[in-house]
C-alpha positions as CSV (number, residue, x, y, z in Angstrom):
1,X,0.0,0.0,0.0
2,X,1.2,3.3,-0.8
3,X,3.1,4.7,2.3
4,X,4.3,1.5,4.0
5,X,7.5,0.7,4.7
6,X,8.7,-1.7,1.5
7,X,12.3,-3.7,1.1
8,X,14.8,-2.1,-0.9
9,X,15.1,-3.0,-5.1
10,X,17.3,-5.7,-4.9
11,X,21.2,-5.2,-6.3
12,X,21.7,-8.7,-8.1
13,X,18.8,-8.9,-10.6
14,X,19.8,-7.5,-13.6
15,X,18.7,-3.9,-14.2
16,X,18.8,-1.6,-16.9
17,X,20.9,1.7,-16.4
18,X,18.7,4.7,-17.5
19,X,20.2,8.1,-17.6
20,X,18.6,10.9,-14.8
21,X,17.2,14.2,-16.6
22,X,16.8,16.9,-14.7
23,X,13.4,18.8,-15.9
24,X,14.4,22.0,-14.4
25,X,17.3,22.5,-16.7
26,X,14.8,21.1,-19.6
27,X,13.0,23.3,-19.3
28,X,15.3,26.5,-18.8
29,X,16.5,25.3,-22.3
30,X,19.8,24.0,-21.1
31,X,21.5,22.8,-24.3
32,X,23.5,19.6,-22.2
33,X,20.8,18.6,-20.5
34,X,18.5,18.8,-23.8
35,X,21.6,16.9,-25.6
36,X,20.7,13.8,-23.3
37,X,17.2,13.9,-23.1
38,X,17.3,13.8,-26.6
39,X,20.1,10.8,-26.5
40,X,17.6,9.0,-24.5
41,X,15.2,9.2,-26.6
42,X,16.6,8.1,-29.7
43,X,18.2,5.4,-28.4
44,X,16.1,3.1,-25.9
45,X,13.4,5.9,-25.6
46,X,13.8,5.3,-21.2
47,X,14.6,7.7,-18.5
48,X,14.2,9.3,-15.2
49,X,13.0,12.4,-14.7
50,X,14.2,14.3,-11.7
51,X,12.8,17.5,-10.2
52,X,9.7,17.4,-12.5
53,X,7.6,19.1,-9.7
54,X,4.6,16.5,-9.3
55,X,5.5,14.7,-5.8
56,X,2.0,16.3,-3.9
57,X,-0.1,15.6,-6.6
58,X,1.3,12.3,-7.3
59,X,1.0,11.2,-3.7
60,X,-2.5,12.9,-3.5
61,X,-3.8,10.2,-6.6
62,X,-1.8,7.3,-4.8
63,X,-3.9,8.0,-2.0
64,X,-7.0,8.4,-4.1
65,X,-6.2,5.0,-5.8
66,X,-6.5,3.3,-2.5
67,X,-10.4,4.4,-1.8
68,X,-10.9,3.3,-5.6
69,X,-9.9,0.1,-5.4
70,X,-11.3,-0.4,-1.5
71,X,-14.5,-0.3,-3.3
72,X,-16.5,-3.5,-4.1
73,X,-15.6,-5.3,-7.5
74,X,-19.2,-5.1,-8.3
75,X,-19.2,-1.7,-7.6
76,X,-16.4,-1.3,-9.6
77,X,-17.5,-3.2,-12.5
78,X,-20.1,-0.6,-13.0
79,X,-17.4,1.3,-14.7
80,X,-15.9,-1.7,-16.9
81,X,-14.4,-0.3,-20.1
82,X,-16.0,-3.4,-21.7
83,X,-14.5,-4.7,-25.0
84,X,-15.7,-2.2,-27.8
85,X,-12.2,-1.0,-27.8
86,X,-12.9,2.2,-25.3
87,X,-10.3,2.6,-22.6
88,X,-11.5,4.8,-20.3
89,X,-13.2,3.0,-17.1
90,X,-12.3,0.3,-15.1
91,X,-10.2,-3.1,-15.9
92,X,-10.1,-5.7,-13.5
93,X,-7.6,-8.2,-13.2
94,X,-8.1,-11.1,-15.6
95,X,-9.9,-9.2,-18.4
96,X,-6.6,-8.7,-20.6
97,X,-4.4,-11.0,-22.5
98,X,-0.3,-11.1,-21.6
99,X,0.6,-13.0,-24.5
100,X,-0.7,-14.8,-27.9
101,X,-1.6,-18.2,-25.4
102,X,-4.1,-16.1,-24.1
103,X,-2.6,-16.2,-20.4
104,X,-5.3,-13.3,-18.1
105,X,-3.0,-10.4,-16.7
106,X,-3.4,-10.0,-12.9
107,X,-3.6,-6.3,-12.4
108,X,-6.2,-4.2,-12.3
109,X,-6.5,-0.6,-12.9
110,X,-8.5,2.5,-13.8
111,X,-7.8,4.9,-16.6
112,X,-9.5,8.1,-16.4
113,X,-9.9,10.1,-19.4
114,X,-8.2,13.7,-20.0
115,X,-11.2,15.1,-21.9
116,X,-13.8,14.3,-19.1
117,X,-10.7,15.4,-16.2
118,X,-10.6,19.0,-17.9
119,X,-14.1,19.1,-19.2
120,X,-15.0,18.1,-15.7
121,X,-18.1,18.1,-14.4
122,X,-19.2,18.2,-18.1
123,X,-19.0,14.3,-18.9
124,X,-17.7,13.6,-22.4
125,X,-16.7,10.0,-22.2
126,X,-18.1,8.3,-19.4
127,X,-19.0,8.8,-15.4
128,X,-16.8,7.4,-12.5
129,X,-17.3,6.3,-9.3
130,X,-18.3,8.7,-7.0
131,X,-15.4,8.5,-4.9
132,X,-12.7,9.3,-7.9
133,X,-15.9,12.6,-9.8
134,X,-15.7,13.9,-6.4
135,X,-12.0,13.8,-6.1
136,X,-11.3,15.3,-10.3
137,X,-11.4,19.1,-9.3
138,X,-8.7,18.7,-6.1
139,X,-6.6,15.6,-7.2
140,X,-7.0,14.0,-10.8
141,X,-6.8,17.6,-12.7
142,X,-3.9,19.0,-10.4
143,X,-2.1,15.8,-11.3
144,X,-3.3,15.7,-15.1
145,X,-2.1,19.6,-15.1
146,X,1.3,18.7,-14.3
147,X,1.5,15.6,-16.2
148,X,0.8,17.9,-19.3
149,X,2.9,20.6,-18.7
150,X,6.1,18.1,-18.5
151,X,5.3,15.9,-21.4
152,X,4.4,18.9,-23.6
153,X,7.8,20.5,-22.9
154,X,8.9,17.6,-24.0
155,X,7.4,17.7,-27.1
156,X,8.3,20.6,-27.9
157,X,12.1,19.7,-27.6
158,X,11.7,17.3,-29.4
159,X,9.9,19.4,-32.3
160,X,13.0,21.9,-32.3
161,X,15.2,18.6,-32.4
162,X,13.4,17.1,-35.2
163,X,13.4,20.4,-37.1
164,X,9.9,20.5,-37.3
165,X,7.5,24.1,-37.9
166,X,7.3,25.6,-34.5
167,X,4.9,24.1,-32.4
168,X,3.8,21.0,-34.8
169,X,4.2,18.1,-32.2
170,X,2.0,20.5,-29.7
171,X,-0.9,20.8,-32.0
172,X,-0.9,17.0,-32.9
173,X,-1.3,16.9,-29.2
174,X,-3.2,20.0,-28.2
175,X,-5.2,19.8,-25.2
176,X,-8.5,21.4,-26.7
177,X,-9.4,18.3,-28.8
178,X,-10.8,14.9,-28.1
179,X,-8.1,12.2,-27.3
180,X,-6.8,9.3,-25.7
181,X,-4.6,10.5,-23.6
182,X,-5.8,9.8,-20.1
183,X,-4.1,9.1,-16.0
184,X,-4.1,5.3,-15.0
185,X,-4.2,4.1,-11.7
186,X,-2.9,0.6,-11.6
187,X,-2.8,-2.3,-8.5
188,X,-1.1,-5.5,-8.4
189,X,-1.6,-8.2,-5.4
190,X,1.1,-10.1,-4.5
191,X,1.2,-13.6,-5.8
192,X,3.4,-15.8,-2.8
193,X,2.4,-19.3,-4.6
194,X,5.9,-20.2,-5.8
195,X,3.8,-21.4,-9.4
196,X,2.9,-18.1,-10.2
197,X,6.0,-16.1,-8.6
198,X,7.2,-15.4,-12.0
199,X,3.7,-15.0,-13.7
200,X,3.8,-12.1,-16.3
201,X,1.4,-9.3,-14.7
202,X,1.4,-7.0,-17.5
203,X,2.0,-8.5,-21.4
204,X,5.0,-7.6,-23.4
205,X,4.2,-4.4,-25.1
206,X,5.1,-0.5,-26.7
207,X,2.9,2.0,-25.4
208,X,0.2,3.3,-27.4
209,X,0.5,7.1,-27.7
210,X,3.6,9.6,-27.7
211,X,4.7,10.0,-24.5
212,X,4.3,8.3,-20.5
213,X,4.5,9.6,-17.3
214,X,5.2,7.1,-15.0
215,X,5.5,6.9,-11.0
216,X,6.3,3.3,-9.1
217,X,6.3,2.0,-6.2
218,X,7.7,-0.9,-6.4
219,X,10.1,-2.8,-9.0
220,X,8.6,-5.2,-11.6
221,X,8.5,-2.8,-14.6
222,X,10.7,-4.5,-17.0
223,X,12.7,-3.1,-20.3
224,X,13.9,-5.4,-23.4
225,X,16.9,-3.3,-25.2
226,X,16.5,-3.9,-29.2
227,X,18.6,-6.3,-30.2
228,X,18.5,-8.0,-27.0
229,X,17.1,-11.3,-25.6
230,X,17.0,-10.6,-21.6
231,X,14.7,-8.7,-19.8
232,X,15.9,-6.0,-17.8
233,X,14.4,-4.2,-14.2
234,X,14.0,-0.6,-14.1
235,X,14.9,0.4,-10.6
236,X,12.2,3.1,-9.2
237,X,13.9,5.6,-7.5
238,X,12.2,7.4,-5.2
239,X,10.8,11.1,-6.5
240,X,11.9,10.3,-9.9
241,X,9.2,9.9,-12.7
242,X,10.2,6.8,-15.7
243,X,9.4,8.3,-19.0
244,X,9.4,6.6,-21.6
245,X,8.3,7.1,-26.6
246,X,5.6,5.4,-27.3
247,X,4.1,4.7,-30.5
248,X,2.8,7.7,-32.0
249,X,6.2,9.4,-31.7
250,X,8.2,6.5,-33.1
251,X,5.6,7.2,-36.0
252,X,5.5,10.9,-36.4
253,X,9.5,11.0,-36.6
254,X,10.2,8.0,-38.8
255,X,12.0,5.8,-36.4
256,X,14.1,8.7,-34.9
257,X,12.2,8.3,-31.3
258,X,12.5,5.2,-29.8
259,X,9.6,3.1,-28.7
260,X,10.9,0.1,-27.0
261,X,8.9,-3.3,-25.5
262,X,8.3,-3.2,-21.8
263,X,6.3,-5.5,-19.5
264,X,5.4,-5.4,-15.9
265,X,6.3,-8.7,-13.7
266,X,6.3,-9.3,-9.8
267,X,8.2,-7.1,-8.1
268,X,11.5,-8.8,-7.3
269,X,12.9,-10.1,-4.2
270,X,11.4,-9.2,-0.9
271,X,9.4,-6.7,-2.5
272,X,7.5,-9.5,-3.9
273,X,4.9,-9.7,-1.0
274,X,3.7,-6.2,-1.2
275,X,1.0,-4.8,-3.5
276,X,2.3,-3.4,-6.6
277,X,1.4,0.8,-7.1
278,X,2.0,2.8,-10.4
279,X,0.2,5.4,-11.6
280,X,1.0,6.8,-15.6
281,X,-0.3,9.7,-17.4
282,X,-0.2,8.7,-21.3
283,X,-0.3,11.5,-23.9
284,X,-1.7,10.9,-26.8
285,X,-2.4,12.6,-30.4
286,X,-5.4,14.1,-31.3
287,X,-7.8,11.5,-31.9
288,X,-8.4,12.6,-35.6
289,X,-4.7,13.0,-36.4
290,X,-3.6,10.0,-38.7
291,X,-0.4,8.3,-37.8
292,X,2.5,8.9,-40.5
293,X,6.0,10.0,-41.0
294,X,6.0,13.8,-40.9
295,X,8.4,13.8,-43.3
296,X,7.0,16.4,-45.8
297,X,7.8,18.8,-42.7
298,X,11.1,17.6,-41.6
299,X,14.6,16.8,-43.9
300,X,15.5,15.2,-40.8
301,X,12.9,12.7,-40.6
302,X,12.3,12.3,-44.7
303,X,16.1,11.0,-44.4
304,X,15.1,9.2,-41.6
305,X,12.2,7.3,-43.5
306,X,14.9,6.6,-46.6
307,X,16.6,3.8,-44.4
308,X,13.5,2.3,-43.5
309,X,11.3,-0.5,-46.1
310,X,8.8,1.8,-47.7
311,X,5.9,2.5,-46.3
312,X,6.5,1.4,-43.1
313,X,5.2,4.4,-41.3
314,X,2.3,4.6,-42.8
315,X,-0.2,3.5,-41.0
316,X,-3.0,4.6,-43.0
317,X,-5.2,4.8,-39.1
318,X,-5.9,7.7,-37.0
319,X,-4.4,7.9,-33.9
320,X,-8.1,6.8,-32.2
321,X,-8.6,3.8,-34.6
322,X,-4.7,2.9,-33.6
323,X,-5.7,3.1,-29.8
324,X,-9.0,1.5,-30.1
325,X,-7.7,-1.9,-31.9
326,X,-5.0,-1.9,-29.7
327,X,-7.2,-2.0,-26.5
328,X,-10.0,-3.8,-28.2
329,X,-7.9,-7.1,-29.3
330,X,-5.7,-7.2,-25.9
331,X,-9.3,-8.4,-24.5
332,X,-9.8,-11.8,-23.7
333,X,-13.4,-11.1,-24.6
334,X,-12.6,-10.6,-28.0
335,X,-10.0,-13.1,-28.4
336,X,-10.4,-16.2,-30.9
337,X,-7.2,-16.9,-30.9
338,X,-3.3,-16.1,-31.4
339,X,-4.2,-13.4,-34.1
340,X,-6.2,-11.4,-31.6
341,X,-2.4,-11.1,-29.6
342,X,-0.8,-10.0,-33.3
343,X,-3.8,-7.4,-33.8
344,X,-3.6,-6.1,-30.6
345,X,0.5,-4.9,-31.1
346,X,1.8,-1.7,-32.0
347,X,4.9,-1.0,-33.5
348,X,6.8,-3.5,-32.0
349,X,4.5,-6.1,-33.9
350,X,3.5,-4.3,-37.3
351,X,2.2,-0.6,-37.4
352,X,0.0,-1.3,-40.3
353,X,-1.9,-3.7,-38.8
354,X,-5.3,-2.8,-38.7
């Protein structure tokens, strides 16, 4: 539970060195530190984020995320996202594929949307539980607030890197229009039976959208390096953020950003017995926006797109049809078989899957 006193990360499981940016100086426009944000991006597409600002507003939806998840599943399951591809609402553990065998995940979480956060108490998704409306205006938008000031400087260094028209990454991603981006809550028992000690808790995957925003509690998150066959732990460190390309940005800059496989295990060691916490704020484009190479507006990334088999980043699906299949098809309620695994991947599988 979030506040208890947990084991330390264990030193001798093997753990992927990530480098530690310092936001501040990001966002003063420090040309070093921008020189290895931007290294970190284009290489795994991993790494910390120190002084970003959000500790109190993180703590406050940690906090917020235990009253959620106290509440009955049935209660709960009121606010199932169900399997029509929406991802807003509640998952419970079980209801999501981990790999093409069809093995159930065993977290559950709930992912509340950015347009009915800052639209709030105008609903233009879908309602919550009562606990987690009444708590939007004090907790969830403070937290979503900050969440989309850091990832949006982001962006925007990485616009300037890319050589892109000022501001183009920022109105792929502008606040004011429908999207998938959205805050997740996430909860993980512990599993002590030595047969499912190792059990995968969260499938093998890229993320969806452009960029995440992630806070742990515990270890378990887990990296694969291209060109690599062993999993690797990402170490939380305490008041640090993990951020990490997804998708969409791999996309928009023609390979340039790096959006690498992760998956989420039990948390190693002695940390094992505790209840796993994370919570993640994933921005997303536009839902309308399609998914391509911006390389009509960028040398950089036309060059970029030259090395790669043609037609490769072109999707031909907006950025809410590439969300939605990818929700839809990770659902064990829509599985019929392997193939629903496939057409459930992103870019580590085949971005032109549809």
């Amino acid at each position: 539970m979030p506040g208890a006193v947990l084991p330390p990360f264990p030193e001798d499981v093997p753990t992927q060195s990530l480098p530690i940016i310092d936001y501040e100086l990001v966002k003063t426009g420090d040309e070093a530190e921008i020189g290895r944000l931007w290294e970190a991006a284009t290489t795994l597409g991993f790494w910390y984020l120190k002084n970003h600002g959000a500790e109190q507003e993180v703590k406050a939806m940690f906090d917020l995320g235990v009253e959620v998840f106290a509440l009955p599943l049935e209660e709960k399951l009121k606010f199932e996202q169900g399997d029509g591809g929406r991802s807003c609402g509640y998952k419970r553990a079980g209801a999501n594929a981990v790999d093409e065998t069809g093995l159930p995940d065993t977290v559950e979480y709930m992912n509340i949307a950015q347009d009915d956060v800052l639209s709030f108490p105008r609903i233009v998704h879908r309602t919550y539980p009562s606990v987690m409306s009444a708590a939007i205006p004090s907790v969830v938008q403070p937290f979503v607030c900050k969440a989309l000031e850091v990832n949006h400087t982001v962006l925007h260094v990485f616009g300037q890197r890319l050589k892109l028209p000022e501001g183009t990454l920022e109105k792929l991603h502008t606040r004011d229009l429908p999207s998938g981006s959205e805050a997740r809550l996430v909860k993980k028992l512990p599993m002590l039976a030595k047969e499912t000690a190792d059990r995968v808790a969260l499938g093998a995957h890229s993320d969806f959208g452009s960029l995440s925003f992630l806070h742990n509690i515990l270890g378990g998150l887990q990296v694969l390096p291209g060109g690599e066959t062993e999993w690797k732990y990402v170490k939380p460190i305490p008041g640090h953020a993990i951020c990490n390309v997804g998708d969409a940005l791999a996309v928009f800059s023609g390979g340039i950003l790096k959006s690498s496989v992760h998956r989420v295990v039990p948390p190693p060691g002695a940390q094992s017995a505790y209840e796993r916490w994370s919570l993640v704020f994933f921005t997303r484009p536009n839902n309308t926006e399609i998914l391509r190479a911006l390389a009509d507006e960028s040398a950089i990334i036309a060059d970029a797109v030259k090395q790669h088999p043609k037609g490769k980043f072109e999707t031909g699906a907006t950025a809410a049809e590439w969300f939605s299949r990818r929700t839809k098809y990770q659902r064990l309620g829509n599985r019929v078989g392997p193939e629903s695994w496939a057409t459930s991947r992103g870019t580590e599988h085949n971005p032109g899957a549809k």
